[in-house]
N, C-alpha and C positions, 0 to 999 in steps of 0.2 A: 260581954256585949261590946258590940265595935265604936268607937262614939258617931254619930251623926254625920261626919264631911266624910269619914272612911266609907258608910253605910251609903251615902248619897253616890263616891265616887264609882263603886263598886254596882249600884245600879243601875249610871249611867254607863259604864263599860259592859256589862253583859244587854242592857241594849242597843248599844251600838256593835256590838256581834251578832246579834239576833237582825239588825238592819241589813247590814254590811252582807250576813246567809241572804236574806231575804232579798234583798239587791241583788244580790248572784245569780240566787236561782230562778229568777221572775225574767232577767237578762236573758244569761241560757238557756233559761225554759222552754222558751219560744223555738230557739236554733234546735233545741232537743227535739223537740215538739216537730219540726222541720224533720228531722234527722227520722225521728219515729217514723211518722207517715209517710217518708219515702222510703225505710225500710220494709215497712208491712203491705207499702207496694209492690216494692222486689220480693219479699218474701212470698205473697200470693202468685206474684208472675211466676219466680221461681218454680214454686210448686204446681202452675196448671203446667209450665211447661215439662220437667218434670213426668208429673203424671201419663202428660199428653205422648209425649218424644222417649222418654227414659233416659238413662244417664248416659249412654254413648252419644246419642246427637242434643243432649244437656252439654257434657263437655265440650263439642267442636262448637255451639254458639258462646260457650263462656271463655275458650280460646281466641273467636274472633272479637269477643267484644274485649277480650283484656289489652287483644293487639290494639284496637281503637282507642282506649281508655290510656293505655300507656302515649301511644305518638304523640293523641294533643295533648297529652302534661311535660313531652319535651319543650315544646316552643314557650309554653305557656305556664309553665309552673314556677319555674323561676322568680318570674314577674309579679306574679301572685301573692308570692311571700313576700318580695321588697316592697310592694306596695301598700303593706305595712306600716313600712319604715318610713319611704319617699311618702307617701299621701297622706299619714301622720303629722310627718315634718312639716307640707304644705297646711296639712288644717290648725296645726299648734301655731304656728307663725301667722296663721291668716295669712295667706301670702296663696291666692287663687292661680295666682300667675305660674308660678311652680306648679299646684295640683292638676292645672289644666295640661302644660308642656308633659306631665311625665303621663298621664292618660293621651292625650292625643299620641307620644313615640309607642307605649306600647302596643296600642290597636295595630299602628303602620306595623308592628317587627312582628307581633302574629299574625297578621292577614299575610304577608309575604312568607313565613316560612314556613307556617301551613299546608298554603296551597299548594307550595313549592315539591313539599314533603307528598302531598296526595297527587300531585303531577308523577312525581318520581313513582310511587307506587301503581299507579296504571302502568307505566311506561312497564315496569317489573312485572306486571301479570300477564301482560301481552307477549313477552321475551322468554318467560319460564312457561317450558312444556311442563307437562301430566299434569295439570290439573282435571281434576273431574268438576261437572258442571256446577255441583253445590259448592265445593271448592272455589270455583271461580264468582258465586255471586257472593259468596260471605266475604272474598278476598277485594269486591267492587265496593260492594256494601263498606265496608271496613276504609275505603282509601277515601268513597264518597265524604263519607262524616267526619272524616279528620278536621280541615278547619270549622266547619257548622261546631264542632263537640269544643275545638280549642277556642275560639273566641267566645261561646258561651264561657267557657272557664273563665277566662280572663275575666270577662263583665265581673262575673260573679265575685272574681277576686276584689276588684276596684270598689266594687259596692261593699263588699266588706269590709273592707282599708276605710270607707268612707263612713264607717258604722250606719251604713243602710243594710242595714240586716235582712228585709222581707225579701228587696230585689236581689242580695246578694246568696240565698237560700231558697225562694220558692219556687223560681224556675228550675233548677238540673238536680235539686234534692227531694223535691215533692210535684210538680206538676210534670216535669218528664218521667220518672216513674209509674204514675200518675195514667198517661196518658201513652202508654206503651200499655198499661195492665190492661184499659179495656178496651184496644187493637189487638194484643191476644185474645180479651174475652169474645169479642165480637168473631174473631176468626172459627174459633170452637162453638160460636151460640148457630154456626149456619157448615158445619159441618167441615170444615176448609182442615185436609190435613195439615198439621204442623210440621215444620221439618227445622233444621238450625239455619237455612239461609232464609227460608219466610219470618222467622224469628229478627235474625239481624235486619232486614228490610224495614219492619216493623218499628226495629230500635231507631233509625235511622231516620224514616219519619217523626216519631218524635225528638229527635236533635236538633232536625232541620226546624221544626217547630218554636222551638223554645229556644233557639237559635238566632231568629227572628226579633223574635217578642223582647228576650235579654238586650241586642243591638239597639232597639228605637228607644227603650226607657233609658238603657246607658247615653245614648246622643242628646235625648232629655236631659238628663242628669248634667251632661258634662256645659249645654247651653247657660245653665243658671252659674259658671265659674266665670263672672265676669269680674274682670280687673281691667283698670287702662294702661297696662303694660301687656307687650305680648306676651305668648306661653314660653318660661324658659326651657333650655334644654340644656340640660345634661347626659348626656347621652354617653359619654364614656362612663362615668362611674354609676350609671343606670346598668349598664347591660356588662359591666363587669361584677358587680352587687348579685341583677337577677342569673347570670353564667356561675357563680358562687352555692349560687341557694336552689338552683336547676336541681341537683343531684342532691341536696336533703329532700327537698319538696317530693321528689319520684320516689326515696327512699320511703320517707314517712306515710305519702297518703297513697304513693301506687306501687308499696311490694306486694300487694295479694297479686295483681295484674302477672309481676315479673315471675313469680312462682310460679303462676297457672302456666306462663309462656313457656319457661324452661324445662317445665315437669311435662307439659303437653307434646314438648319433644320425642320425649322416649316414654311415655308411659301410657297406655290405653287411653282413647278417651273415656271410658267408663272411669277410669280411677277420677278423672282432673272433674268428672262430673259430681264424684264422692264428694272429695277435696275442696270444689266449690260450693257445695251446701255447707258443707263443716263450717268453713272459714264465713262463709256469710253468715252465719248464726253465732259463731265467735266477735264479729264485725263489731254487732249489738253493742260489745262495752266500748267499742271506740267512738261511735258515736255520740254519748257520753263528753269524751275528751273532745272530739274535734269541737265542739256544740261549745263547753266550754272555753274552750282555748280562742276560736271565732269571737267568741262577745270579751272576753279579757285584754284576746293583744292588740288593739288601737285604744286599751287605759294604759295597757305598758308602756307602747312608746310614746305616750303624751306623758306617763309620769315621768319614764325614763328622757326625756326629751328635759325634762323643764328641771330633772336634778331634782326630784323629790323624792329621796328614796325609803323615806318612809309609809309612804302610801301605794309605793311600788312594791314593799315587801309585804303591805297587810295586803293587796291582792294577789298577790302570790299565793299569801297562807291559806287563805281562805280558798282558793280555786284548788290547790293542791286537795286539802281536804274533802273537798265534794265530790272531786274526781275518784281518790282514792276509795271514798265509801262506797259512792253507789257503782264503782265498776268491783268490788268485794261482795256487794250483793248480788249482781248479776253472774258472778262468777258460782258462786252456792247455786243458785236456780238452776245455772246448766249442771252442772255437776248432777244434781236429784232428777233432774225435768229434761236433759237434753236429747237422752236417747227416745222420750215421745217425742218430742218437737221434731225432734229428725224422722220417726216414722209419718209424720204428716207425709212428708214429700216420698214415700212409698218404702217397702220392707230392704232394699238395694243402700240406701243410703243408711238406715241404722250403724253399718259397718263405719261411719265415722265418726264414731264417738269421742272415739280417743285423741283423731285429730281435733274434731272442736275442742276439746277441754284442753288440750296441751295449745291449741292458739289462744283461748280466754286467758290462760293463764298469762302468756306472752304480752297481754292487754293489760293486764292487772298490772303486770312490772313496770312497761311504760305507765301508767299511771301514779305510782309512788314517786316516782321522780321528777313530776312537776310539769311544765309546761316551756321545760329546758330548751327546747331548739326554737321556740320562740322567743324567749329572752335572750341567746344566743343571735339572731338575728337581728335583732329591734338594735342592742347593743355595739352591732358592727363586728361583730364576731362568729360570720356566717361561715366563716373558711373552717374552721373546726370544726362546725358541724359536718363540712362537705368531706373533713377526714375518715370523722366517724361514723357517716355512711355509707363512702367508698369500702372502707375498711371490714364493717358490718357486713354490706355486700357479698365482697371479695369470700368472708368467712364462712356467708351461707353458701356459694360456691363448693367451695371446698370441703365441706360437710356433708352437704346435697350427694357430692360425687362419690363420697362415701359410703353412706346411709342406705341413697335411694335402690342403687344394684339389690341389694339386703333386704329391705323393708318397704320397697315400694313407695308411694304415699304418705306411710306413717314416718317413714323418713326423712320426707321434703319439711313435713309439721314438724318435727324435731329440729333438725336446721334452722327452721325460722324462729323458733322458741330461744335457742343458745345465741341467734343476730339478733337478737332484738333485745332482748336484755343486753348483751354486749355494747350495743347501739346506748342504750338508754343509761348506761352505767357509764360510758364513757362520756354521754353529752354533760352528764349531771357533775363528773370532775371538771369539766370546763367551767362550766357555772360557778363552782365553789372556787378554780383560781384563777379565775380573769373577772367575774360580778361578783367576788366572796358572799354567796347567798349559796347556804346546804341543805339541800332538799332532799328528802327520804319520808315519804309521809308527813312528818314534820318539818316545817320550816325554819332557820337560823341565818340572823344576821351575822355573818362572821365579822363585817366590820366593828358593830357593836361592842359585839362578844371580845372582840382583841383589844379594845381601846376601854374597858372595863378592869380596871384595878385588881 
């Protein structure tokens, strides 16, 4: 029998693990919860359109929206992630002055290179013959929503940073989803053929929308940072931080996009149509991660901020853990259940099974290894990650170019399955030797562990 102080210590440490799950998952929950119901918005959209269109003019609108999806995460992605770090710093110091200066430079640097970008792109549609006329309103539609789609991002990012969670998630994760399904449904309920440019039109509408709405609550939001010093600026090591974290942030949350782009090149749009449903039913377990990684890192960089790195490692372990299970579970479901789930969206797409299960899998790998490119970031050690997903990049390239000739489609899946892992195995060495913390499903303090007799 253990005597009584062991018996007591031992009680209060499994429920303060039982708090610490329950804390996690009640946090994430929510952002999960976000993450769901703007999935099972796309996923219904998906599948009336789908149904409606089939998978050749499925792919040309999933081509024009990945072109949209990608441009505004140029200007805008960067930012997204430092603001993290900078809007952390400001909330940890209480120091309004700071959080105000670096939301006010970012608005100005994406409203300007946005539009800049969607200027250029008219200018390029007018200048480039053959296009056909669907071609040219998905190619309008597409240049239209660039800043509308990049400054909603941004909000969203800074409301994140700010751990406002609802506004940083319920507009472009669930109410534009949302609100595109039933401008599809309504088009189908009065008979209105569908095609992929009434599609993006649609999408566009609501960007513009929630584009809007995101703007006046952010200007809200930023009125209540009052200090009597003015906003500072740092502006060079603002936009050499987010020029750094540009190229993880597009690697991380928009390779589906650059895949579709590249593959959409040379291969049928029926295929990038297959290819698209696969990967968005693969998505499922990232959302997951992002959901958790969103409510975790503005504790990282307040722990990490204030040198406490004991409670920066128990949230570590514990996110690591939750991530790794429930994206292990979701991985078995498809494996058994994916090829019905894929017949919803008609007998044409069955044929990607194989890529969803070989991209779930790719999921599952980034999830054992932790929430590494955000500790990487928070930490000021964002140029490594921008190595290793140049480099990642670079290798699905060269793979792709291989593969795709050979196996079509199933090849493009393969390429991203071998970058992503590569991707994820490479961030996770940095983490062990520049934050000595080894993440592989489980957690380890290596400084601990070295300074242990």
């Amino acid at each position: 029998t253990l005597p009584r102080n062991i018996e007591v210590a031992t009680d209060q440490r499994s429920t303060s693990i039982k708090q610490q799950i329950t804390r996690l998952l009640s946090g994430s929950g929510f952002l999960l919860l976000c993450r769901v119901l703007g999935a099972a918005a796309t996923f219904f959209t998906q599948l009336l359109l789908a149904r409606s269109m089939g998978a050749a003019e499925l792919g040309s609108y999933v081509f024009a929206f990945s072109w949209l999806t990608l441009t505004s995460a140029i200007p805008a992605g960067g930012y997204n992630v430092a603001a993290v770090r900078f809007i952390g710093q400001g909330l940890a110091d209480k120091d309004n002055a700071y959080t105000r200066g670096y939301i006010n430079h970012v608005i100005k640097i994406i409203l300007v290179t946005s539009t800049s970008l969607a200027l250029l792109a008219f200018v390029v549609a007018f200048l480039l013959p053959g296009f056909t006329p669907e071609e040219n309103i998905l190619f309008l539609a597409t240049a239209a929503g660039l800043p509308f789609f990049a400054i909603m991002r941004v909000n969203n990012g800074i409301a994140m940073a700010s751990a406002r969670y609802a506004l940083g998630n319920l507009p472009n994760n669930v109410f534009r989803p949302i609100l595109f399904l039933m401008l599809v449904w309504l088009l189908l309920q009065y008979d209105i053929s569908l095609d992929s440019g009434l599609a993006m039109q649609m999408q566009l509408l609501a960007i513009v929308t929630m584009a809007i709405i995101t703007s006046a609550l952010m200007w809200q939001f930023a009125r209540k940072l009052t200090s009597p010093n003015p906003p500072i600026k740092e502006s060079k090591i603002w936009n050499r931080t987010a020029m750094s974290l540009m190229g993880v942030e597009v690697f991380t949350n928009y390779f589906q996009p650059i895949t579709v782009i590249v593959s959409g090149l040379f291969l049928a749009k029926a295929d990038i149509g297959i290819y698209a449903v696969g990967y968005r039913v693969a998505l499922v377990i990232s959302f997951t991660l992002i959901a958790i990684d969103a409510f975790t890192a503005p504790i990282y960089s307040r722990h990490y901020r204030k040198n406490d790195r004991v409670r920066l490692i128990r949230e570590i372990r514990y996110a690591t853990a939750l991530r790794f299970s429930i994206s292990f579970a979701a991985v078995i479901f498809l494996i058994f259940f994916g090829d019905w789930v894929l017949g919803l969206f008609g007998s044409e797409f069955v044929g990607g099974y194989k890529i969803m299960i070989i991209l779930a899998l790719a999921q599952l790998g980034q999830a054992a290894v932790g929430p590494v490119a955000r500790l990487l970031a928070i930490s000021g050690h964002h140029k490594r990650s921008l190595f290793a997903s140049g480099a990642s990049l670079a290798l699905w390239l060269i793979l792709t170019a291989f593969l795709m000739p050979k196996y079509g489609i199933l090849g493009v899946a393969i390429a991203v399955f071998v970058s992503l892992i590569t991707w994820a195995a490479v961030l996770r060495h940095f983490v062990a030797r520049y934050l000595n913390i080894s993440i592989f499903i489980a957690v380890r303090d290596l400084d601990r562990q070295h300074s242990t007799p």
